[in-house]
PQR file of N, CA, C, O and H, with PARSE charges and radii, in Angstrom:
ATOM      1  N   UNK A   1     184.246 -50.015 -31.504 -0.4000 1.5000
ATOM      2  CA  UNK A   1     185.487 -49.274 -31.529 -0.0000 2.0000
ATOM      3  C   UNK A   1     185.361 -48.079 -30.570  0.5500 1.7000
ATOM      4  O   UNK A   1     184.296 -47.466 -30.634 -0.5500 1.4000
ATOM      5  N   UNK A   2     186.176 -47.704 -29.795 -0.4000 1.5000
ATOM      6  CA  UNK A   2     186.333 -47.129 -28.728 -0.0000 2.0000
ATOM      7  C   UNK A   2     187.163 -45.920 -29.434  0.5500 1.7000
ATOM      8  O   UNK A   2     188.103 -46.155 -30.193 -0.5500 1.4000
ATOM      9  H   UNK A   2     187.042 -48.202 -29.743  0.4000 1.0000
ATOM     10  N   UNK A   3     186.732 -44.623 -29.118 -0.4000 1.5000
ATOM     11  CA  UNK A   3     187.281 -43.255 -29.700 -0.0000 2.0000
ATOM     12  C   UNK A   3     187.653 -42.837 -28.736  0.5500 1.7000
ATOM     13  O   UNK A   3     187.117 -42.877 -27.629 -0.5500 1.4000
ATOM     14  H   UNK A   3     185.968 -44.433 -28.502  0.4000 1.0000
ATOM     15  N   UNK A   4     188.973 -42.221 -29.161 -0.4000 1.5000
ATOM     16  CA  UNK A   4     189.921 -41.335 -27.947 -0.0000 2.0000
ATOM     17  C   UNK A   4     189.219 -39.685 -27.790  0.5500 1.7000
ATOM     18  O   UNK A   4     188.678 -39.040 -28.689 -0.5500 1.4000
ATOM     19  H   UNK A   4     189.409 -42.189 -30.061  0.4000 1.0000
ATOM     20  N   UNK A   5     189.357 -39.421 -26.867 -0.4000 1.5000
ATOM     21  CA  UNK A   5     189.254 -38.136 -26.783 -0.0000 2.0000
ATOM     22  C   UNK A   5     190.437 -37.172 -26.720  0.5500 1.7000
ATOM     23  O   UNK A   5     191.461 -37.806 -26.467 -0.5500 1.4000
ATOM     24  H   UNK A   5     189.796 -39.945 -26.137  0.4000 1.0000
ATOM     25  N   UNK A   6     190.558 -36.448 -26.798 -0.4000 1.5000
ATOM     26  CA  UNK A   6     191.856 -35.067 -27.243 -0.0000 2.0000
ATOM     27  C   UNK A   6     191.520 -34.515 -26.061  0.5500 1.7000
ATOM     28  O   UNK A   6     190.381 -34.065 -25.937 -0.5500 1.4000
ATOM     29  H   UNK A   6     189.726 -35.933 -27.004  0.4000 1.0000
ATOM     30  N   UNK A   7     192.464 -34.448 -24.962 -0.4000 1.5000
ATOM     31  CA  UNK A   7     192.812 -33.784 -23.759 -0.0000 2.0000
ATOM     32  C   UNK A   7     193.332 -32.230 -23.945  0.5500 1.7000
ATOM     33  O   UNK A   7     194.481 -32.023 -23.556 -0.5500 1.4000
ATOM     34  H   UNK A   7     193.389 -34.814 -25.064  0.4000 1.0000
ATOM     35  N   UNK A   8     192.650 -31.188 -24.464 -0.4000 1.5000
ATOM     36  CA  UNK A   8     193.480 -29.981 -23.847 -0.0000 2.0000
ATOM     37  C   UNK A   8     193.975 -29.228 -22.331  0.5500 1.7000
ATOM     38  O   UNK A   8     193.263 -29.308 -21.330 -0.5500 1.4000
ATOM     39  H   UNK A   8     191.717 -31.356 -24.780  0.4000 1.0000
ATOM     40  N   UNK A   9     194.801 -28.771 -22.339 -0.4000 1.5000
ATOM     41  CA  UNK A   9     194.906 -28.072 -20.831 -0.0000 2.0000
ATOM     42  C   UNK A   9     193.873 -26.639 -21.109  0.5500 1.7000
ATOM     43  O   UNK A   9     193.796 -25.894 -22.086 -0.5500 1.4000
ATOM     44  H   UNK A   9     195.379 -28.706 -23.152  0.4000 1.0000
ATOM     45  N   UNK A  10     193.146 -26.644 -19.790 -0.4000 1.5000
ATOM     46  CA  UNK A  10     192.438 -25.619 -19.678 -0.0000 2.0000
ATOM     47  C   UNK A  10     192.972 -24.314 -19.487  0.5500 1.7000
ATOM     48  O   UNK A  10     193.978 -24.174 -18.793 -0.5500 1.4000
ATOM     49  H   UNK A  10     193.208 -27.249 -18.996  0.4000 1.0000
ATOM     50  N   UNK A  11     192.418 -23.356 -20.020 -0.4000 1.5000
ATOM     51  CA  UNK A  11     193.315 -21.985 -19.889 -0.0000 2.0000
ATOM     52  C   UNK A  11     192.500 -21.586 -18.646  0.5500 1.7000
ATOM     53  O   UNK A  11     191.283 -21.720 -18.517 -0.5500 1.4000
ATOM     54  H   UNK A  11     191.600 -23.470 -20.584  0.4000 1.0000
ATOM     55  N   UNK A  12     193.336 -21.089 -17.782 -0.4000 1.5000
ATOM     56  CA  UNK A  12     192.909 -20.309 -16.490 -0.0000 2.0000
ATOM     57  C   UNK A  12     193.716 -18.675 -16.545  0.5500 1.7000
ATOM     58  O   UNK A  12     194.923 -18.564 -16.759 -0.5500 1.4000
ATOM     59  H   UNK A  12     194.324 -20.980 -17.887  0.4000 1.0000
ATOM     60  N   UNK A  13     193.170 -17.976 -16.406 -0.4000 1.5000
ATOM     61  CA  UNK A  13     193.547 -16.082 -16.884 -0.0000 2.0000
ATOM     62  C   UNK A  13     194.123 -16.111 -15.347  0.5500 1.7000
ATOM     63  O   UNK A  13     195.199 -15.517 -15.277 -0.5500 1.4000
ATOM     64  H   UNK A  13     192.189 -18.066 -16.233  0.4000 1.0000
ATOM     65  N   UNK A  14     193.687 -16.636 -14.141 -0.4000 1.5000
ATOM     66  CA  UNK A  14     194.163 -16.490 -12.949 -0.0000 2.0000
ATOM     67  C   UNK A  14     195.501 -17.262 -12.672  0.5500 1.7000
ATOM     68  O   UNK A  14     196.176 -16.791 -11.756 -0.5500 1.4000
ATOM     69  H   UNK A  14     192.813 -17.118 -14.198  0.4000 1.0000
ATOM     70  N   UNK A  15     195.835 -18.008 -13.104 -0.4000 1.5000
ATOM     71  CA  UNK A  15     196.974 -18.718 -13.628 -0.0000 2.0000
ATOM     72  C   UNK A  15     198.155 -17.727 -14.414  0.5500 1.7000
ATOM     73  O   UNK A  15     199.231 -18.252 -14.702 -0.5500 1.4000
ATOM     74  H   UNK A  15     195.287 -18.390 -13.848  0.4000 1.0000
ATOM     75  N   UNK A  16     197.940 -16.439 -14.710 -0.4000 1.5000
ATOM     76  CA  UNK A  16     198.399 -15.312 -15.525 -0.0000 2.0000
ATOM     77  C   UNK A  16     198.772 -14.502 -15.109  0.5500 1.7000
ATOM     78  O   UNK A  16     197.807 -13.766 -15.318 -0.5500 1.4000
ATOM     79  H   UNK A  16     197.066 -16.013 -14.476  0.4000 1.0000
ATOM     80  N   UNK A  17     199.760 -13.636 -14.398 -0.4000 1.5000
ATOM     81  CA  UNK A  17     199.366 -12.287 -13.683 -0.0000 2.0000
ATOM     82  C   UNK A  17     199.276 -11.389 -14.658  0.5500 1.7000
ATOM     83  O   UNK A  17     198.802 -10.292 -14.364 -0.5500 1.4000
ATOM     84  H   UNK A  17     200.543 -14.234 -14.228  0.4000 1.0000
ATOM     85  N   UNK A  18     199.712 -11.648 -16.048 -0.4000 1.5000
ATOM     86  CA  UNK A  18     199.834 -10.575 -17.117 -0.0000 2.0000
ATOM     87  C   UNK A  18     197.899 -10.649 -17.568  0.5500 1.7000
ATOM     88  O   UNK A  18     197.013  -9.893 -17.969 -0.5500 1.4000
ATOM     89  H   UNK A  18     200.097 -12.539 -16.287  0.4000 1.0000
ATOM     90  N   UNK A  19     198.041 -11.702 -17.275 -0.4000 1.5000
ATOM     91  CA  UNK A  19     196.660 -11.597 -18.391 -0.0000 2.0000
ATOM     92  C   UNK A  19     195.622 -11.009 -17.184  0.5500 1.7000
ATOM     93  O   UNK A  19     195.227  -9.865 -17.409 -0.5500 1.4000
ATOM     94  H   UNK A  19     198.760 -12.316 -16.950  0.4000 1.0000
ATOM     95  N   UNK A  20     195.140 -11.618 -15.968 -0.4000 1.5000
ATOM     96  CA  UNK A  20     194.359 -11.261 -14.516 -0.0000 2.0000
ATOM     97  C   UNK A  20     195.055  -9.899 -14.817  0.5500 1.7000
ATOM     98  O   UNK A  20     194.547  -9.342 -15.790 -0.5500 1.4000
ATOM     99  H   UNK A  20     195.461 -12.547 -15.786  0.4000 1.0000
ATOM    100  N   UNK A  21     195.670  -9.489 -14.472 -0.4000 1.5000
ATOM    101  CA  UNK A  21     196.013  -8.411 -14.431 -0.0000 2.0000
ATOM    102  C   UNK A  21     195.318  -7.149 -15.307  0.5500 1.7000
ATOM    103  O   UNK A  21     195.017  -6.123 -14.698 -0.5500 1.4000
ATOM    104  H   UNK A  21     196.083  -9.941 -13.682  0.4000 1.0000
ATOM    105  N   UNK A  22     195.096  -7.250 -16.631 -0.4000 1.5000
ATOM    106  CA  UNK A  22     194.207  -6.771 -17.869 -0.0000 2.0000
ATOM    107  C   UNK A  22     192.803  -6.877 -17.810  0.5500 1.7000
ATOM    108  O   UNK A  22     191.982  -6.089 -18.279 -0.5500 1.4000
ATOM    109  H   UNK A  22     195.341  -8.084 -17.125  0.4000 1.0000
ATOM    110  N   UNK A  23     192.531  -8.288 -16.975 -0.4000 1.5000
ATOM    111  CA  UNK A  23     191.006  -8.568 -16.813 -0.0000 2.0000
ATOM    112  C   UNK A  23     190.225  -7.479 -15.553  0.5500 1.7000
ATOM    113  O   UNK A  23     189.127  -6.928 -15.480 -0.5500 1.4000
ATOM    114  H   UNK A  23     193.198  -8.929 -16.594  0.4000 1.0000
ATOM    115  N   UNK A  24     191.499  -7.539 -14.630 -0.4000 1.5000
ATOM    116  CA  UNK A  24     191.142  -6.428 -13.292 -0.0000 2.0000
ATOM    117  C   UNK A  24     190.892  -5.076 -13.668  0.5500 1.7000
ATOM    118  O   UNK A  24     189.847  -4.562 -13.269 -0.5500 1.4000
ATOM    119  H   UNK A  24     192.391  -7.988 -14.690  0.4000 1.0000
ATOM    120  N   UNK A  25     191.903  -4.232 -14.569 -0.4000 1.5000
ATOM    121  CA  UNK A  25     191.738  -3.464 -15.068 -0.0000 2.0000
ATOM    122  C   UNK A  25     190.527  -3.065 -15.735  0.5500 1.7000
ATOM    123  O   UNK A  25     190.266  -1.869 -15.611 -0.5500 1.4000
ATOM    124  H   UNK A  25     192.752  -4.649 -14.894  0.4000 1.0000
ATOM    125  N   UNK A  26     189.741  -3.735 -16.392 -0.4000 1.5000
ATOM    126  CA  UNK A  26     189.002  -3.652 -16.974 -0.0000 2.0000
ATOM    127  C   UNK A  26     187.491  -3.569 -16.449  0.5500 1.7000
ATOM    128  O   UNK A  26     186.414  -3.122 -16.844 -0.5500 1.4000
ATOM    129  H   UNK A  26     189.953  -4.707 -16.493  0.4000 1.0000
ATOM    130  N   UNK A  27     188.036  -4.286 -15.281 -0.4000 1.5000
ATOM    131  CA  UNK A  27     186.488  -4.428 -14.312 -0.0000 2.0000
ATOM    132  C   UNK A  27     185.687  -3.169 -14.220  0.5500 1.7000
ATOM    133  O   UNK A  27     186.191  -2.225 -13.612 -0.5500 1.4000
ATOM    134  H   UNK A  27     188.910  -4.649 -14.960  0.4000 1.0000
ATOM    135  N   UNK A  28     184.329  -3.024 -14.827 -0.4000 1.5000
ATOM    136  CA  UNK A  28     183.594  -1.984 -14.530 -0.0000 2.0000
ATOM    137  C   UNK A  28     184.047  -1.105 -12.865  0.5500 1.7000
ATOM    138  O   UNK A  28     184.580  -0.008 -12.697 -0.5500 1.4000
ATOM    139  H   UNK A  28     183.920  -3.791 -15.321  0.4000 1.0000
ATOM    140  N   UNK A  29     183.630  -1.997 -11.985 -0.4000 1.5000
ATOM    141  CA  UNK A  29     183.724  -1.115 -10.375 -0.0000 2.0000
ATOM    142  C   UNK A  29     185.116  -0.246 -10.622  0.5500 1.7000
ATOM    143  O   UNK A  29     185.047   0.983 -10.604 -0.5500 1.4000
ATOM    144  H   UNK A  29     183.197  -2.888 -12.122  0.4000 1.0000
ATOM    145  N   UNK A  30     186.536  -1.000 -10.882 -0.4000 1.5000
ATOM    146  CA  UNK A  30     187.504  -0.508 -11.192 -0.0000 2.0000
ATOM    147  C   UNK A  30     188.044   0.344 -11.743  0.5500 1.7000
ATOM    148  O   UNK A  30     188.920   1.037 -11.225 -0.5500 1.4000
ATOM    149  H   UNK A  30     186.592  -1.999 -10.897  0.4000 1.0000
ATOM    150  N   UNK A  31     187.623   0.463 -12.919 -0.4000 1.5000
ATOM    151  CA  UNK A  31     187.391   1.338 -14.138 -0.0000 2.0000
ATOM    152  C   UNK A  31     186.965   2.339 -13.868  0.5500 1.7000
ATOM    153  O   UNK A  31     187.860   3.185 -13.858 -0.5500 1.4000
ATOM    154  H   UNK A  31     186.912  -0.100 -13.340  0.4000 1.0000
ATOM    155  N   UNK A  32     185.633   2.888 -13.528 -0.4000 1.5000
ATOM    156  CA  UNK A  32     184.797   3.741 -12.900 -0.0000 2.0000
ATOM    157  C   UNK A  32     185.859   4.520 -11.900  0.5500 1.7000
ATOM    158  O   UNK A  32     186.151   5.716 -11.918 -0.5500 1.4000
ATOM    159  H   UNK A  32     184.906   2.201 -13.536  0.4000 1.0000
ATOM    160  N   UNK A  33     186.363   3.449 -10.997 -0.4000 1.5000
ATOM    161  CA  UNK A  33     186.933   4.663 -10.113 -0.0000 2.0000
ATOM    162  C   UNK A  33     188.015   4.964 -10.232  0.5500 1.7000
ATOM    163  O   UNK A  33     188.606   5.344  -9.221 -0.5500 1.4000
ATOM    164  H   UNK A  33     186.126   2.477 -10.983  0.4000 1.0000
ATOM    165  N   UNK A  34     188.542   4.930 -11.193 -0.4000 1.5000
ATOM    166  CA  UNK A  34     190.323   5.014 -11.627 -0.0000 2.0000
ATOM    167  C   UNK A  34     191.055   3.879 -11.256  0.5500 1.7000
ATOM    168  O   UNK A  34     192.207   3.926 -11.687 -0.5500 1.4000
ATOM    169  H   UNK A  34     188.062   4.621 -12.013  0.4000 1.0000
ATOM    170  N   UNK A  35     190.787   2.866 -10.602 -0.4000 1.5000
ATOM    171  CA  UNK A  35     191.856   2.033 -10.323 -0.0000 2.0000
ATOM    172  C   UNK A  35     192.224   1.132 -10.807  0.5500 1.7000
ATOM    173  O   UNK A  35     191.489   0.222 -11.190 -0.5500 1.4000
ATOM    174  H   UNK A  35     189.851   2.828 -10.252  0.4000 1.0000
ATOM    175  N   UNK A  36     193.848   1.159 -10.951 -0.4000 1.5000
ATOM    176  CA  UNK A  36     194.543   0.402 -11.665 -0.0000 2.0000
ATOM    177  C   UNK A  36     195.579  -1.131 -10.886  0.5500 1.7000
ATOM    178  O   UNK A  36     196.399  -1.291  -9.982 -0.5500 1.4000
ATOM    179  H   UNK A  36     194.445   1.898 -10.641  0.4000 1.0000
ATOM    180  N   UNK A  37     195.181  -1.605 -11.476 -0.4000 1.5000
ATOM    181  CA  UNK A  37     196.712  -2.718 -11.199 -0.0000 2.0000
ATOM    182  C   UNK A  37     198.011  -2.615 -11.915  0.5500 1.7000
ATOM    183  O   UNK A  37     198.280  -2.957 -13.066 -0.5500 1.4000
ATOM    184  H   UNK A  37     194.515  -1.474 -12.211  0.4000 1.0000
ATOM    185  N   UNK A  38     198.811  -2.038 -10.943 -0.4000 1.5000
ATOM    186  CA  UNK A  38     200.088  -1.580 -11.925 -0.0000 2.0000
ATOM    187  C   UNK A  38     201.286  -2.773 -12.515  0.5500 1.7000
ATOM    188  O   UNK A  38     202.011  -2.825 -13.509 -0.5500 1.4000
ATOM    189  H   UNK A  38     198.592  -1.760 -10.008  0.4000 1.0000
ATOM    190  N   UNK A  39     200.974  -3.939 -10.956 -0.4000 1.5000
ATOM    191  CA  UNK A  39     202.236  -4.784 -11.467 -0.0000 2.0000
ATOM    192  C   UNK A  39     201.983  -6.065 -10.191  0.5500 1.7000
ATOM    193  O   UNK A  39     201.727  -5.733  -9.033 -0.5500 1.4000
ATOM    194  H   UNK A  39     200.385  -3.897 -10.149  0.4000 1.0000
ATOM    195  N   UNK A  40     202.085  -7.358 -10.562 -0.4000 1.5000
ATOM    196  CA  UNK A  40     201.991  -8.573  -9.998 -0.0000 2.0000
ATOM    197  C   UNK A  40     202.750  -9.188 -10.269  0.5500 1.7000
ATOM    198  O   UNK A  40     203.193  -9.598 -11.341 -0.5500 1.4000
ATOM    199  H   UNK A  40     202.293  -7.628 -11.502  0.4000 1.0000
ATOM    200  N   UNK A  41     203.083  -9.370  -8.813 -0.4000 1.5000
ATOM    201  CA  UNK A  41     204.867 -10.352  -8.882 -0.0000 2.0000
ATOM    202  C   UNK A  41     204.178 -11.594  -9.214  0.5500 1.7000
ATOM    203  O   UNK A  41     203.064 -11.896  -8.785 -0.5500 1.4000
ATOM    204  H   UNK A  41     202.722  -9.036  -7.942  0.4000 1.0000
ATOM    205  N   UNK A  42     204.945 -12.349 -10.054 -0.4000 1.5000
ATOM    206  CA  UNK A  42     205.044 -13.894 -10.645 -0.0000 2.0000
ATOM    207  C   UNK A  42     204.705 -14.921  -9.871  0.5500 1.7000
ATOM    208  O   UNK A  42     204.147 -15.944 -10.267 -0.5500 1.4000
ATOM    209  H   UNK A  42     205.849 -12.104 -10.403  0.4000 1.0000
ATOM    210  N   UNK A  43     205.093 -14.631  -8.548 -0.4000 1.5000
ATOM    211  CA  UNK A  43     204.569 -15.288  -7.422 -0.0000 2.0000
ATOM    212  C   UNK A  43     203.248 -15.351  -6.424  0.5500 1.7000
ATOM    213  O   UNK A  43     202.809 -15.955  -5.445 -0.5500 1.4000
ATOM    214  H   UNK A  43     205.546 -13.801  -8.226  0.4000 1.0000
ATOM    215  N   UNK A  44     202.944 -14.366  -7.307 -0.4000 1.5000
ATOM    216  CA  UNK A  44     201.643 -13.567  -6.483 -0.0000 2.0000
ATOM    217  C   UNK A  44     201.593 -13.253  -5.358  0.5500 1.7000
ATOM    218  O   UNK A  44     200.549 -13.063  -4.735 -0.5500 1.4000
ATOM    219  H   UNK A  44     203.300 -13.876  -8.102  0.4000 1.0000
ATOM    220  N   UNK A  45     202.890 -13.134  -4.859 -0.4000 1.5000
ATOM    221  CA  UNK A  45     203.234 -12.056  -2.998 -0.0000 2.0000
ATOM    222  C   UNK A  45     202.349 -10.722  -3.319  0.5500 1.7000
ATOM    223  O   UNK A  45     201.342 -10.312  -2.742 -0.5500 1.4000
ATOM    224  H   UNK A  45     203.738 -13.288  -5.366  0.4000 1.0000
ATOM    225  N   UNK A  46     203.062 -10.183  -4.433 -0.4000 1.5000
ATOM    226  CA  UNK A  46     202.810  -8.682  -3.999 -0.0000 2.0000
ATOM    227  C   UNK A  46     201.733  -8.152  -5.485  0.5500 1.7000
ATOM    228  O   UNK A  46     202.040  -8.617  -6.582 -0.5500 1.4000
ATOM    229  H   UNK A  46     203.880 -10.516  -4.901  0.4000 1.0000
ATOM    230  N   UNK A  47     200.649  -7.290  -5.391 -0.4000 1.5000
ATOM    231  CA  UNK A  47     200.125  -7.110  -6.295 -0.0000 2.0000
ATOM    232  C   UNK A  47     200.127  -5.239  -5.714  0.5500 1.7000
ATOM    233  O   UNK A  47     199.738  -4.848  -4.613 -0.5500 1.4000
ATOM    234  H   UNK A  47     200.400  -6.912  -4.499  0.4000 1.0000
ATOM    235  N   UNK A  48     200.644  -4.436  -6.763 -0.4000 1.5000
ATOM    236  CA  UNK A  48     200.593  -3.202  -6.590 -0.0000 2.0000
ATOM    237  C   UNK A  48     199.814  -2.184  -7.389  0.5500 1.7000
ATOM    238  O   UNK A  48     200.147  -1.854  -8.528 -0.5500 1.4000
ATOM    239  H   UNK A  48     200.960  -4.753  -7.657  0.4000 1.0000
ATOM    240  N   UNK A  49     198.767  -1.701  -6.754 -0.4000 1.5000
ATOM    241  CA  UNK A  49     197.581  -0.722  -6.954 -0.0000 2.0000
ATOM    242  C   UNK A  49     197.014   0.456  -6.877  0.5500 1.7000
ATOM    243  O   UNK A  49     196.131   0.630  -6.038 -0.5500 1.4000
ATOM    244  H   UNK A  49     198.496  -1.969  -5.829  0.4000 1.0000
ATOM    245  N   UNK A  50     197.373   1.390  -7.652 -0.4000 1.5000
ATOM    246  CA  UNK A  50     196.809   2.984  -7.608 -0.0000 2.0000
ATOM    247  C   UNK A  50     195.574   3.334  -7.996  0.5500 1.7000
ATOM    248  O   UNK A  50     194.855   2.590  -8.664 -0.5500 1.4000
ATOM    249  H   UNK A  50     198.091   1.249  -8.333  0.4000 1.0000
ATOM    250  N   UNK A  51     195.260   4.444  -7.619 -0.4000 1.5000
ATOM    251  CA  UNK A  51     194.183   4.779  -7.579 -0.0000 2.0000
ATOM    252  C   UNK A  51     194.313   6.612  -7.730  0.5500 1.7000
ATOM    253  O   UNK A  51     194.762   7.521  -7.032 -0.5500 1.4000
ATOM    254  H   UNK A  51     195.844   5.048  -7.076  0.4000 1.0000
ATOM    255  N   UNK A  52     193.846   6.526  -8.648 -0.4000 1.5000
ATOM    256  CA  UNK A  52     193.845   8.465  -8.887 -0.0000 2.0000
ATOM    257  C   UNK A  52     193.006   8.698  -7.958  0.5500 1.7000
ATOM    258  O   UNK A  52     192.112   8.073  -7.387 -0.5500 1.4000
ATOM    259  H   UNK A  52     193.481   5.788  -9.216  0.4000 1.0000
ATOM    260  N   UNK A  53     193.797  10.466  -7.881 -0.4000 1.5000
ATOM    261  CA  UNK A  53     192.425  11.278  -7.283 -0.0000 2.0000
ATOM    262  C   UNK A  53     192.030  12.380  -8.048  0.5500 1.7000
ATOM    263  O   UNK A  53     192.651  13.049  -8.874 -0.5500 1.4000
ATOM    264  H   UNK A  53     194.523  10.973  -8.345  0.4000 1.0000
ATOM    265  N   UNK A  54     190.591  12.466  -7.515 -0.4000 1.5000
ATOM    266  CA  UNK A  54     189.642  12.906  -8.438 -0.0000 2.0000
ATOM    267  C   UNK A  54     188.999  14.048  -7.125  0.5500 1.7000
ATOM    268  O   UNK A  54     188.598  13.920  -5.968 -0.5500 1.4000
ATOM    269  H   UNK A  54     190.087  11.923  -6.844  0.4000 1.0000
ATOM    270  N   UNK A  55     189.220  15.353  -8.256 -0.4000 1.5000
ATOM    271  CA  UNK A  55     189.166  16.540  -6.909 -0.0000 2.0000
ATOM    272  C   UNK A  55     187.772  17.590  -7.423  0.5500 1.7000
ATOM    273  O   UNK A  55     187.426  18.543  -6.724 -0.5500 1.4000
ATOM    274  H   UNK A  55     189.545  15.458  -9.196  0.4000 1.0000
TER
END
């Protein structure tokens, strides 16, 4: 007897801009130096990024 296997779809976070977006944030190098990802178009044209300054 031959057993089926159960196909899930794989989750990809880069597939996400909400979720990539949270993961970037979070990145140590990033973090450290203030910088943020503020907002990623759906399309992934435009990804917009600040960066404090630190005086």
């Amino acid at each position: 007897m031959k057993r089926k296997v159960l196909s899930l779809p794989r989750f990809n976070p880069v597939g996400h801009p909400r979720i990539f977006r949270m993961i970037v944030n979070l990145w140590p190098p990033y973090l450290g130096a203030a910088i943020a990802v503020e907002e990623i178009v759906d399309d992934w044209r435009t990804i917009r990024v600040a960066m404090k300054l630190r005086c």
